[in-house]
N, C-alpha and C positions, 0 to 999 in steps of 0.2 A: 422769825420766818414770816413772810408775807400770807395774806390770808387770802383761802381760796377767792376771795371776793372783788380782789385784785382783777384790774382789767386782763390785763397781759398772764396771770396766771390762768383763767378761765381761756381768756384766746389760745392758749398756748395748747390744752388741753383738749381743745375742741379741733386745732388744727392736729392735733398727730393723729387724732380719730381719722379728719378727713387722711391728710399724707401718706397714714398707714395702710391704706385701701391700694392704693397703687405699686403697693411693693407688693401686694399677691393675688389682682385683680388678672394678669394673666396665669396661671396656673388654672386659676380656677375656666379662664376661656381655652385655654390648651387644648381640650381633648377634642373639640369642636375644630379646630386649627387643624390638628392633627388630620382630623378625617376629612376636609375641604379639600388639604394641600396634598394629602398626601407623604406626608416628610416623616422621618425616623424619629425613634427618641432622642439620637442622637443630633439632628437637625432641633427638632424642638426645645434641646435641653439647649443647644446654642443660640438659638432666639432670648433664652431669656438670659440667656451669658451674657451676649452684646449687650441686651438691655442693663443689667444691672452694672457693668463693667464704666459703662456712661455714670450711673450716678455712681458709682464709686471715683471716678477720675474724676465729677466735678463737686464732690461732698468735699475734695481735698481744696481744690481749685477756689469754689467759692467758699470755703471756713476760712482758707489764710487770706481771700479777698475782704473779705466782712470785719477781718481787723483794723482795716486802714477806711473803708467805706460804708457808708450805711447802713448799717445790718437791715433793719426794715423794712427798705426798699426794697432789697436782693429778696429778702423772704416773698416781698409782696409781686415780685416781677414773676419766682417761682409759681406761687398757685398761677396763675393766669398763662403762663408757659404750660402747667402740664395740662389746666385743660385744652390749650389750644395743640396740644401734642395730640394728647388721647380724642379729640372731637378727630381728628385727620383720618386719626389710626384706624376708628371706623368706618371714615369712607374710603378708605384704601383699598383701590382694584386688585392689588398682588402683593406678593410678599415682600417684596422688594420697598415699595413704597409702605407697607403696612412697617414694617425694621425702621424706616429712616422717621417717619413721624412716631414712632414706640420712643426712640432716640432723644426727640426735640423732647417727647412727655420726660422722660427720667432726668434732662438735665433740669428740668422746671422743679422734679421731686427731688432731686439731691440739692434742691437752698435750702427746705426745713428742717431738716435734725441738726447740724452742726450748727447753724443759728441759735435754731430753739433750745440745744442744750445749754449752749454757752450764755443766754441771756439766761434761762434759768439757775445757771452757776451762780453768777454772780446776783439773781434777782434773791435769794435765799441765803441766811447763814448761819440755820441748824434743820436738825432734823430730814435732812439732802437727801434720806434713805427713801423716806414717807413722798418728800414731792418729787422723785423721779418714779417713785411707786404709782405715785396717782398718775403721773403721767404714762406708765406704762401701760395703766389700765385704759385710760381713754385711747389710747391709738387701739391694744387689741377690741377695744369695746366697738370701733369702725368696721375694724376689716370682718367681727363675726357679725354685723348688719350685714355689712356687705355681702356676707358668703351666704346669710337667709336669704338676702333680698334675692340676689342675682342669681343664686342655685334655682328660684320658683321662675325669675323670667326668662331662666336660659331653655326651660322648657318650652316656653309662649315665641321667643322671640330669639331671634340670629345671635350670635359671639359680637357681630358687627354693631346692631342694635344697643346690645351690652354695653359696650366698650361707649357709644354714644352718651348714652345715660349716665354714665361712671364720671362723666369728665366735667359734669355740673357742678355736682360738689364743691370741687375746686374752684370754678369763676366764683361762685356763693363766699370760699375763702379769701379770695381775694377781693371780694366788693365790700368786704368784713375789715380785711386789714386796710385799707384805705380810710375805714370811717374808725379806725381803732388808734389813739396814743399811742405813739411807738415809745418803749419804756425804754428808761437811761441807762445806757451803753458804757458800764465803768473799765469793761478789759479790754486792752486796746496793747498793741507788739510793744514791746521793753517794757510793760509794768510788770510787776511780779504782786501776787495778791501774798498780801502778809497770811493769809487764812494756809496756803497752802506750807508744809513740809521743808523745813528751808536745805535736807539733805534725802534723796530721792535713792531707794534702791542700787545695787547696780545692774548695770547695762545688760547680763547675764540674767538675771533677776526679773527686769522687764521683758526681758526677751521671751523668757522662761511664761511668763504669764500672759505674753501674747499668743503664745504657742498655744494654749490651754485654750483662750478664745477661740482661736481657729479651727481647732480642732471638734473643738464643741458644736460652731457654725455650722460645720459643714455635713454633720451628723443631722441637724434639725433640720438645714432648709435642702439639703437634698432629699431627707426624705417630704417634708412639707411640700414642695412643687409639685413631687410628682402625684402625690396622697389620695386628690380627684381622680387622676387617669388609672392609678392604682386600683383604689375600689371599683369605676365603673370598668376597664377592660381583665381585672386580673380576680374580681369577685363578683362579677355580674351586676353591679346593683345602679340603678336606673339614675339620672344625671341628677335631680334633684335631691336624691336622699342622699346620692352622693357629694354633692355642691354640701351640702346641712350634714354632711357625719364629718367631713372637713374640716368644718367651721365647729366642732366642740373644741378641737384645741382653742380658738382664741379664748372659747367660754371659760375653759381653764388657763386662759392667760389673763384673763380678765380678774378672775381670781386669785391667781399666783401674784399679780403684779402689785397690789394693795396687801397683802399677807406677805410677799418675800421684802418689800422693803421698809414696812413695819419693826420685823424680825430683826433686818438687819442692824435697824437702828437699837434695838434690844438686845439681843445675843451677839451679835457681831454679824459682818459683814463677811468676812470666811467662813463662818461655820454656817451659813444659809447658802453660800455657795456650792461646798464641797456636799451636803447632805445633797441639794437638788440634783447634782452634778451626779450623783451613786445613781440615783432615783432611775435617771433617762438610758442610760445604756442597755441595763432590762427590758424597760418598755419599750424601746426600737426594738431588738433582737425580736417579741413575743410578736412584735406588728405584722412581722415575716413568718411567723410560724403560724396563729392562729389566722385561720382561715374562714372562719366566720363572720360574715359581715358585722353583726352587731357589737362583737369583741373591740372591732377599731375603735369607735365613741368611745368607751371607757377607756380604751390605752391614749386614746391622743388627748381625754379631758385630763389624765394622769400627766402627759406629759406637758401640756400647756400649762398648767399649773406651776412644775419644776421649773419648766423652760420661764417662764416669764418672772418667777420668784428669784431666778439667777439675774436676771436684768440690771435692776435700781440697785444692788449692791455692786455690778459689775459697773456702771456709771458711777458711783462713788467712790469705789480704789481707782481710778482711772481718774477720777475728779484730784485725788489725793495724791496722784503721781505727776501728775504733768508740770509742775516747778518750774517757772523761768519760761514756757510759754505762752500767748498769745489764747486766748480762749477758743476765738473760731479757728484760729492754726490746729487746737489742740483737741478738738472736737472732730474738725473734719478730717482731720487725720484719721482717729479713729473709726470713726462711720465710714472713711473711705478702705481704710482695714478691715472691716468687718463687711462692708458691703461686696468688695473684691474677691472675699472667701464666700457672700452669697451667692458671686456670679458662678465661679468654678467649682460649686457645688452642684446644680442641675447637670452640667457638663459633666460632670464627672458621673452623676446617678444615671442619667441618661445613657453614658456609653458602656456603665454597667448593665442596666439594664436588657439592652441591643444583644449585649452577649448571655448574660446568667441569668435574665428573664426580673420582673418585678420582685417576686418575693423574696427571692434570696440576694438582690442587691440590696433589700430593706434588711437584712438579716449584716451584711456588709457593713453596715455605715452603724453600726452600733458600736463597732472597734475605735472609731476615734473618740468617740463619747466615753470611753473606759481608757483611753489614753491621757484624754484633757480633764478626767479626775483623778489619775496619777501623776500627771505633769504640776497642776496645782495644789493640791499634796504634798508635792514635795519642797515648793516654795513658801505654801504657804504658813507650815510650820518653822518659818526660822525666824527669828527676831529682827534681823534689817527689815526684811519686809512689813513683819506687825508694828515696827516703832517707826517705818514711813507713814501706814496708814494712822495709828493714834496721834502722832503729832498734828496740836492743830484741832482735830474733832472735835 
């Protein structure tokens, strides 16, 4: 395995810190949006629909591009796309033009993960659990600066302002990958890496286990989005402390994320699943019932923990499945599956909400989280699927 001291491993790690800020840098400005515009949850929840629905259509778009052309470049053209997205987004007079440059920011954010993963695939060739662990850990390790940072300035300073300052970061990552070696690029469409599985699941089998993902997703980031507008309109509590009781889930994904893929490489990579996976369905449900502010920090440091310990093992059966494809094919596939179920997630919390009010939509969204560890459960005790993922390991 390459050592953290590796250029491109450090870049790589510094960049999903930054990258990560941008997949929940609006949620955290929502509730400020909200009360400008005027607009429903259900309006709101489809602002960040469209948004993410963009990087999920070009996570796909640019991962099967990246096989035939540059990886590098593409990553490099991303950072400097989203800040010049998110810089707009802030000075956007209306909602209208505030949507179309939100837009330009997510296709600049959906070049880095399915890049990033895929050169980390092939940059490593043991212990995969540990450096998509660390890697999980520096992205959540961004978004909870981010959520201290920006929770203390959203009291000092406008959503707009916010949104300004947010979109630095990014030019910074890009004037970084420009002076950075781009590391060799070995998966490229018709190779097949001898490290992977040379006989893959079946088709029922993968299915079965995508279903689990999705269902999982849509459990965390509908409640995740709405989390801020939750605490401060549905428990009183004031925009900064609300911005900072948000932001303990990453504290516990920062934690889960270095621990869950540890484990995985230790005990197995399903059985870090399935436990995490039991964990989160309770802790949604009580998110909705206890009604005291301070209860949420300890359920959501509970849940970021589970949540992000399920990560680097879910990167690694996935790493173990994909046979016969293309790296960034096979990466941005998946981030563009998982990002799709981030977008119709808000949307869906959202037009829950509008009708059954916050807390008992957060009480709702526990049910797929006890589905996607039945669902996985059920696949993941049979022998095709455990003798795809050991072959090879």
């Amino acid at each position: 395995m390459k050592s953290a001291s590796d250029p491109f491993i450090r870049f790589s790690y510094l960049g999903h810190s930054i990258n990560e800020m941008y997949w929940f840098i609006l949620p955290l400005v929502l509730p400020k949006i909200l009360k400008e515009y005027g607009i429903s949850y259900l309006k709101a929840g489809g602002l960040l629909t469209v948004y993410l629905l963009i990087v999920s259509l070009f996570s796909f778009l640019i991962g099967k591009a990246s096989d035939s052309l540059p990886r590098w470049k593409i990553l490099t053209t991303g950072f400097f796309l989203t800040f010049g997205g998110f810089f707009m987004a802030g000075t956007a007079p209306g909602m209208i033009p505030l949507t179309l440059f939100l837009c330009a920011g997510a296709v600049g954010v959906s070049a880095f993960h399915p890049i990033a993963y895929a050169l980390l695939d092939e940059h490593t060739s043991n212990r995969k659990g540990s450096v998509f662990g660390n890697f999980e850990c520096w992205g959540m390790a961004g978004v909870f600066i981010m959520f201290a940072l920006n929770g203390i300035l959203l009291t000092l300073l406008s959503w707009r302002s916010v949104l300004l300052i947010t979109a630095f970061p990014s030019l910074l990552m890009g004037l970084l990958a420009v002076t950075t070696k781009a590391p060799d690029s070995k998966g490229r469409t018709g190779q097949k890496d001898s490290a992977l599985p040379e006989s893959s699941p079946s088709l029922l089998l993968l299915s079965l286990f995508f279903v689990s993902v999705v269902l999982r997703i849509i459990s965390i980031l509908g409640i995740l989005n709405f989390m801020p507008t939750y605490l401060m309109k549905g428990l009183g509590v004031e925009e900064h402390l609300a911005a900072f009781s948000a932001g303990i889930y990453f504290l516990g994904a920062i934690i889960g994320a270095r621990i869950g893929g540890k484990r995985g490489d230790a005990v197995g990579h399903i059985r870090v699943l399935l436990t995490a996976t039991l964990v989160m369905a309770p802790v949604i449900y009580l998110l909705g019932i206890l009604k005291v502010w301070w209860t949420a920090p300890v359920l959501l440091l509970i849940l970021g923990i589970s949540s992000s310990s399920v990560a680097p093992n879910q990167n690694y059966i996935l790493s173990r499945l994909s046979a016969g494809m293309g790296r960034g094919a096979t990466f941005g596939t998946l981030v563009g599956i998982l990002t799709m179920t981030n977008a119709l997630s808000p949307l869906l919390f959202g037009a829950g909400a509008d009708i059954f009010g916050l807390a008992r939509t957060i009480r709702f969204f526990s049910v797929p989280m006890a589905f996607s560890f039945l669902v996985f459960a059920l696949i993941g005790g049979t022998n095709k699927f455990k003798k795809a993922l050991d072959t090879g390991s």
